[in-house]
Every structure is written in structure tokens, then in C-alpha cells.
N, C-alpha and C positions, 0 to 999 in steps of 0.2 A: 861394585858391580852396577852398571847402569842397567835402566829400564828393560832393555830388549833382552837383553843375559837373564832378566828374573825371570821375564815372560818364556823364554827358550827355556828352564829350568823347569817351570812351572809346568809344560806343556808334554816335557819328558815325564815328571814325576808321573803327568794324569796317567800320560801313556803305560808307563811302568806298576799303577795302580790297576789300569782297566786288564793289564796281561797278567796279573797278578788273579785279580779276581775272579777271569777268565779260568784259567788255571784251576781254580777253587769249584769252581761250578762243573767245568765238566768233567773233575774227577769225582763228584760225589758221588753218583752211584757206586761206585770203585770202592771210597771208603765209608758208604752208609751198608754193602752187603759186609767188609771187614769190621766195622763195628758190631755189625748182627751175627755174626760167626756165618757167615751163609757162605754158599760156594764161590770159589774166583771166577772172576767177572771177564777176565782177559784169557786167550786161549794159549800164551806161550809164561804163564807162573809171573805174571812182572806187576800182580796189585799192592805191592808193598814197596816198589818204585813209586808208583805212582798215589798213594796214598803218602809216600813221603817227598812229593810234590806238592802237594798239597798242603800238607803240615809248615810247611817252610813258608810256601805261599803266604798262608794266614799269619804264622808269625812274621811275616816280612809287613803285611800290611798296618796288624800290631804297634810294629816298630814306627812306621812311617806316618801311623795316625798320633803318636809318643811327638812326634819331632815337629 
């Protein structure tokens, strides 16, 4: 792999980190009211979608800080 192929790799990964974490942040309200047993946050039943967006998220990032 030459130079430019890392840099093109490397530039992906940031991107795919920063939507990642993205991701994470603005589903917390979502799963900080599901952790507190408190009412749903979303008005059509879908915070356990989106609480396990989140979940994934984090273990994706997990993994990619691992590699």
C-alpha cells in the first residue's frame, strides 16, 4: 500500500470515528432517560432503536481503538 492509500484509509477511518461518535452523543438523551427507567424520549415507541445504535456505535469504536 503506498503513502496516499494510508492517508485515503486513515481519513476514512477519522470520518467513520467522528459518525460513530456522533452517533453516540446525540443518542444520549435517548439512552440516559432508558437507563433511568424514565419515559420515551421519541414520540412514534423507537428508543430501543436508537439506544441500540448507540450500543453498536460504542462497541464499534471499542473495536477500532483494539486495531
Amino acid at each position: 500500500m503506498g503513502e496516499s492509500e494510508g492517508v485515503f484509509i486513515m481519513n476514512i477511518m477519522d470520518k467513520v470515528k467522528d459518525w460513530l461518535q456522533e452517533v453516540v452523543h446525540d443518542n444520549q438523551e435517548i439512552v440516559n432517560a432508558k437507563e433511568n427507567n424514565e419515559a420515551e424520549i421519541t414520540t412514534d415507541g423507537t428508543d430501543d432503536i436508537f439506544v441500540g445504535w448507540s450500543e453498536c456505535s460504542e462497541s464499534l469504536l471499542e473495536k477500532i481503538s483494539e486495531w
